[in-house]
Every structure is written in C-alpha cells, then in structure tokens.
DRENMAR-987752 format. One record per residue (C-alpha): z, y, x; residue in one letter. Coordinates in nm, 3 decimals, decimal comma. Example, Ala and Ser with C-alpha at 12.3 -4.5 7.8 and 13.67 -1.06 7.14 Angstrom:
BEGIN
+---------+---------+---------+---------+
!       w !       v !       u ! residuo !
+---------+---------+---------+---------+
!   0,780 !  -0,450 !   1,230 !       a !
!   0,714 !  -0,106 !   1,367 !       s !
+---------+---------+---------+---------+
This chain:
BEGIN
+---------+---------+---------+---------+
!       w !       v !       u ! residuo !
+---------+---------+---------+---------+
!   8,997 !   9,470 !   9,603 !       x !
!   8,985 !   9,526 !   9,240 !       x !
!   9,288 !   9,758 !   9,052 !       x !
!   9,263 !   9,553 !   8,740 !       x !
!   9,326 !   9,700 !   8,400 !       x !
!   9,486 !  10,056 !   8,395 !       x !
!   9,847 !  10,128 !   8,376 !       x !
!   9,946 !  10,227 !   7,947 !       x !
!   9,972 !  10,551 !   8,079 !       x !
!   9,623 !  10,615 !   8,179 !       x !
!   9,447 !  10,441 !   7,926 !       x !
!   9,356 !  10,707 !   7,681 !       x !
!   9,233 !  10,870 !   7,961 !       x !
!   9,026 !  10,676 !   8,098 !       x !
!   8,919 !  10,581 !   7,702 !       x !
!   8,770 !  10,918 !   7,673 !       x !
!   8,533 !  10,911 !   7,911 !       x !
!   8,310 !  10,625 !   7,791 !       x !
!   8,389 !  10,418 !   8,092 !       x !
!   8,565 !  10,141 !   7,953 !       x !
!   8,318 !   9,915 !   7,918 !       x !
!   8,293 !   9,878 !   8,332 !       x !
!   8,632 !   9,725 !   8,322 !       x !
!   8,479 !   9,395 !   8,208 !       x !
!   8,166 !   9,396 !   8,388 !       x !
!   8,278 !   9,487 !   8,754 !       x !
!   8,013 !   9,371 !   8,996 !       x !
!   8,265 !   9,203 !   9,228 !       x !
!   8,330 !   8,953 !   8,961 !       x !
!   7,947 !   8,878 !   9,015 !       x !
!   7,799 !   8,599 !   9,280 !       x !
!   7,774 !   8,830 !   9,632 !       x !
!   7,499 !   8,575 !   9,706 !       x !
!   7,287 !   8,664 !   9,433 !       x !
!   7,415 !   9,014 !   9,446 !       x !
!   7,283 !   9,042 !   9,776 !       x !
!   6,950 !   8,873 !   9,705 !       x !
!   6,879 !   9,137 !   9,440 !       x !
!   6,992 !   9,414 !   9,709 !       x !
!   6,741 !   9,289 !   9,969 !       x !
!   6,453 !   9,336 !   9,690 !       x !
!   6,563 !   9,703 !   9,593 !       x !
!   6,226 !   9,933 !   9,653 !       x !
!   6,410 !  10,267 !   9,685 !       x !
!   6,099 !  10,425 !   9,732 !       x !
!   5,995 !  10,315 !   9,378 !       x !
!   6,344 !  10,213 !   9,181 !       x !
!   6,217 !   9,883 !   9,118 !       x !
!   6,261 !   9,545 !   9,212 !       x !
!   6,011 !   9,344 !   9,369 !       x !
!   6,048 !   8,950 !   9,268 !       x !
!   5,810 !   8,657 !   9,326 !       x !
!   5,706 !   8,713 !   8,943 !       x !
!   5,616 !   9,082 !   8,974 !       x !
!   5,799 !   9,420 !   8,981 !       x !
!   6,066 !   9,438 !   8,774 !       x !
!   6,228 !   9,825 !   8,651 !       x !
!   6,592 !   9,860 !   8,552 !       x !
!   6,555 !  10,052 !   8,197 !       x !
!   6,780 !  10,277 !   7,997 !       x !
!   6,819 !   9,994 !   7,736 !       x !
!   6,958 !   9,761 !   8,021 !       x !
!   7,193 !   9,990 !   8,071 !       x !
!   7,335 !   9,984 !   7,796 !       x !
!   7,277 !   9,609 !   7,719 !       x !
!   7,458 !   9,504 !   8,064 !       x !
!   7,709 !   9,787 !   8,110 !       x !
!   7,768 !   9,855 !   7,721 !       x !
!   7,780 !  10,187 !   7,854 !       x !
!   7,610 !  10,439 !   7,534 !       x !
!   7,330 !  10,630 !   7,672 !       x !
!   7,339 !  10,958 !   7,454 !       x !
!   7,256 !  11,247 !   7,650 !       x !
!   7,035 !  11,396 !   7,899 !       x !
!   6,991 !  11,294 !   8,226 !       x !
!   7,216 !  11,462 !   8,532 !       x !
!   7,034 !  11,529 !   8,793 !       x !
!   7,246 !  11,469 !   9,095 !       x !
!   7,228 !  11,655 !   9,476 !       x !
!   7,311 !  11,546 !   9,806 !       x !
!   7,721 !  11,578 !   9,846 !       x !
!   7,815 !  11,749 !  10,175 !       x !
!   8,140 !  11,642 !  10,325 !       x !
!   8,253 !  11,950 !  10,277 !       x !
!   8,245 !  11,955 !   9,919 !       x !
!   8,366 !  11,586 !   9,934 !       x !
!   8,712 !  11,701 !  10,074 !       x !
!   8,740 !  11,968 !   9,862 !       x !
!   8,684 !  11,725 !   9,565 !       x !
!   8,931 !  11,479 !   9,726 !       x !
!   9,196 !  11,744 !   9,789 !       x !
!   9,198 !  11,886 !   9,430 !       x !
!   9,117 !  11,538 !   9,198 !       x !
!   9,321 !  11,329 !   9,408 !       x !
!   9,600 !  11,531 !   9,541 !       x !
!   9,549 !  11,421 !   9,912 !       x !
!   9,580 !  11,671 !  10,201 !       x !
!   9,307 !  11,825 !  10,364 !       x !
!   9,418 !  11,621 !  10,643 !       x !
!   9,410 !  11,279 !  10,440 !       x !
!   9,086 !  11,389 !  10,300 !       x !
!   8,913 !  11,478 !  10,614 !       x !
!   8,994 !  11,131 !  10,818 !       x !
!   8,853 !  10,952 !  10,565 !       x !
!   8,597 !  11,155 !  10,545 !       x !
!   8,541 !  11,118 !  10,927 !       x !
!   8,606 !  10,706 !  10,918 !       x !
!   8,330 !  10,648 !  10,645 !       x !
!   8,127 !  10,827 !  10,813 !       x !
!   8,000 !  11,153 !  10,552 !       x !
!   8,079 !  11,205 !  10,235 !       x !
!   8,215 !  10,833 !  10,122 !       x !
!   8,579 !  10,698 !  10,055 !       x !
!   8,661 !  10,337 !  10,106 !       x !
!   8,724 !  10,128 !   9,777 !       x !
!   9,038 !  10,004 !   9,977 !       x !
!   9,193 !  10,387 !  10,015 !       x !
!   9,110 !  10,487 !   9,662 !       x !
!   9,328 !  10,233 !   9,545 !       x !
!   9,637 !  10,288 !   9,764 !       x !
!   9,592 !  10,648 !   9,603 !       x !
!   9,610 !  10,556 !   9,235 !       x !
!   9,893 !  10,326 !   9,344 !       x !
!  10,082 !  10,619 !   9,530 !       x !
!   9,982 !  10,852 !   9,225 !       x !
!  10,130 !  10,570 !   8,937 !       x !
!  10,416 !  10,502 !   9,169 !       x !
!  10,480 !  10,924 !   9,130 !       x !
!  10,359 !  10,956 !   8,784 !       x !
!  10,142 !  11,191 !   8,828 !       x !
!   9,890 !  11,016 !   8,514 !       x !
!   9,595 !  11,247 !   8,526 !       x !
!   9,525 !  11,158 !   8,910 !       x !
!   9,573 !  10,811 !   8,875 !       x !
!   9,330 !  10,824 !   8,584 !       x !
!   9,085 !  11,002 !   8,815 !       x !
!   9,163 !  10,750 !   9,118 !       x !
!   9,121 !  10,469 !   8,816 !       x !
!   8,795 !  10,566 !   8,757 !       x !
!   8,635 !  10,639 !   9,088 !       x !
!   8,755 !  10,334 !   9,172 !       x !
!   8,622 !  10,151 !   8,877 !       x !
!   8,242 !  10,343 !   8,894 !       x !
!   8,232 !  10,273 !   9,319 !       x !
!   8,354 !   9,884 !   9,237 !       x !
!   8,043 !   9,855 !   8,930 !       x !
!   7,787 !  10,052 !   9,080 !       x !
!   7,812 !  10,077 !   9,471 !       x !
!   8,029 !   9,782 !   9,630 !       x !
+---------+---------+---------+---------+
C-alpha cells in the first residue's frame, strides 16, 4: 500500500513543505492491532483517549515529538469538504478528469479517495513526468497513509 520514498525528482518538493518527517513514521508500519485498540478508545466528542489509567490528550508537543513535524504557526481551522469541491481539487492538483474524479468520488462514498487510487496516480504522473503532480499525489498519499489509514 505504501509508495515508499519519493522519486529524485520530487524530493525538493516534497522537502519544502515540512512533510518529510512522515516518511519514516507512516502508521502502516505500526501494529494494526494496537492501532486499532487505540481507535476503539478515540472520544471524538472530547479529542481524548479514554484508557484504563485515565484520559489521556494528544498535545502539540507530541506532535512534534512523534511526527518530528515543527509546530510553528497558527492553527487552520478546517471546514467540511463537499464533493464538489473535492473533484474540483482532484481535477486541478492531480490532473484526473472530471470523469476520473467523480467515480471515485461516487465509490468512496463523499468527498474521500482511496489510498490505493492515489498511488496509481503518482505512478501514472512519474511514469509522464509531470513532477509537480506526482509531488502533490506523493504527499496526499503520504498525509492519508500517517494520519487516516
């Protein structure tokens, strides 16, 4: 499931937007066991964790400690994506059709891409050398594989 490192290509790229640092801590290098255990915990309503020994809150400084990701700014505060917008987003970061866009789209049912299909794009967009869109295919791939498989 994983792309691996970047292509030499894309690396400066992908370099400049602080994201590096997921490369070596992808989450589906992790235990899915234990992954999952900590998912069945997860209090949405109250972004914590609720273990035998008490609640437990994922902090700024985590972030940073276990993503070596550099927290320097303000937070973004992010909105619901329509699937609309989605497709749009889809047709002009990753060069796919509207077509393309909207069936996959329509088979994750909303605004969501499949790990799987991101990845046969950056391999499509390397293939043509078209750098900048396999950077941006790189690193959706790389945030969905760290943060949401």
């Amino acid at each position: 499931m994983l792309i691996g490192r970047s292509v030499p290509k894309i690396e400066g790229l992908v370099a400049v937007t602080g994201l590096s640092p997921l490369i070596r801590c992808s989450i589906v290098i992790g235990d899915p066991g234990l992954i999952s255990a900590f998912v069945e915990m997860w209090q949405r309503e109250t972004n914590t964790f609720h273990l035998p020994i008490g609640e437990l809150m994922i902090t700024l400084d985590d972030v940073l400690s276990l993503l070596h990701l550099p927290i320097s700014d303000a937070f973004h505060s992010f909105h619901a994506l329509y699937v609309d917008k989605a497709i749009f987003l889809l047709i002009e970061l990753l060069e796919v059709s509207a077509e393309e866009a909207r069936a996959e789209t329509t088979r994750s049912r909303g605004a969501y891409v499949r790990l799987g299909w991101v990845r046969d794009i950056y391999e499509m967009r390397c293939q043509a050398r078209r750098w900048v869109v396999a950077a941006h295919a790189y690193l959706l791939h790389l945030v969905g594989c760290t943060f949401f498989f």
